[in-house]
C-alpha positions, 0 to 999 in steps of 0.5 A, spaced: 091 653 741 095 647 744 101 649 748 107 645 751 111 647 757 119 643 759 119 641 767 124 639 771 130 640 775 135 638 778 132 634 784 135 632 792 135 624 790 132 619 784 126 619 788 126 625 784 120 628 790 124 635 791 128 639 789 135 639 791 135 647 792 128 645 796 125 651 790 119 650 785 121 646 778 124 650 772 119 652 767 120 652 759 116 655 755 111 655 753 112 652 745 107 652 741 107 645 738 110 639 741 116 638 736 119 645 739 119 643 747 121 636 745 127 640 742 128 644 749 127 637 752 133 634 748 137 640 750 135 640 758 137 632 758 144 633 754 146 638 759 145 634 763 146 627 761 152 626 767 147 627 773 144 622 776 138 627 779 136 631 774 130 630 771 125 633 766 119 633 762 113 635 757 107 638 759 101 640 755 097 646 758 089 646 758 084 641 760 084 634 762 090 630 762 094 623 763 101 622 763 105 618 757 112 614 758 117 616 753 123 614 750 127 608 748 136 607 746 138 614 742 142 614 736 147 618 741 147 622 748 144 628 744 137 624 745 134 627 739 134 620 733 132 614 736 137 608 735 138 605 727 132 600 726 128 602 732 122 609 734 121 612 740 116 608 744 110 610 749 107 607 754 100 609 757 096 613 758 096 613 765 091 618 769 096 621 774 103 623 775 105 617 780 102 611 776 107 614 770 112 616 775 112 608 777 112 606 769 118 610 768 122 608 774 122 600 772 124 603 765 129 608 767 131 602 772 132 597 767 137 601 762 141 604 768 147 602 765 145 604 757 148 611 757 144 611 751 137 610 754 133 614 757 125 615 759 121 622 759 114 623 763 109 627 758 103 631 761 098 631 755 091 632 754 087 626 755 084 623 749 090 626 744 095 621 743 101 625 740 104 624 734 111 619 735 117 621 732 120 618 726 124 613 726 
C-alpha cells in the first residue's frame, strides 16, 4: 500500500538547505492516497502563503524514487484549483532531489511576483507517474 507524507518547514533562508530552528523538517502523514497529502499540502501552503522561507512537499514512502515539479497559477491563494482554462503541470522526473531542487527554483524564481503561482517538489515511486489534478 502506497503511502505519501507532507514535508517541509519553515527554513533559515530560500536556499531552503536548513531549517530556521536548525531542527528536523516537519512530517505529516502518513496519508493513504496522493489526493489526502495534496490536501495537507494546500493547507500547509496557505498557512503559510506570506513567508517567503516556508516550503513544503509530497513524499511517496517506499522504493526507488525520482522528484517531480508541480504547480502552475491557482484559481486563489487556497492553491487547491488551477486557474480557469489551465491544469497543474509536472516537470520531471528528476532523479534526485538537487536537479528538482534546481528545476523548481527557476519556477518559483520566474513567478516571484505572481502571488497566485506557486511550485511544490513531489517524492514519488520511480516508474509511477501520478495522476494530474483536474482542471
Amino acid at each position: 500500500m502506497k503511502r505519501y507524507w507532507v514535508v517541509g518547514g519553515l527554513y533559515a533562508d530560500t536556499n531552503f538547505n536548513r531549517l530556521q530552528d536548525g531542527g528536523k523538517e516537519l512530517r505529516y502523514g502518513p496519508f493513504s492516497t496522493y489526493d489526502e497529502a495534496k490536501s495537507e499540502w494546500q493547507k500547509r501552503a496557505w498557512e503559510t502563503v506570506d513567508h517567503a522561507n516556508a516550503r513544503f512537499r509530497i513524499e511517496e514512502e517506499g522504493g526507488e524514487t525520482v522528484y517531480w515539479v508541480v504547480g502552475c497559477p491557482y484559481a486563489d491563494t487556497r492553491f487547491c484549483e488551477p486557474a480557469a482554462g489551465g491544469g497543474e503541470q509536472w516537470f520531471g522526473p528528476f532523479d534526485d532531489y538537487d536537479s528538482a531542487k534546481i528545476e523548481w527554483s527557476r519556477r518559483a524564481w520566474s513567478t516571484v511576483d505572481d502571488a497566485m503561482t506557486r511550485y511544490r517538489i513531489e517524492k514519488l515511486a520511480k516508474g509511477a507517474r501520478p495522476v494530474k489534478a483536474a482542471s
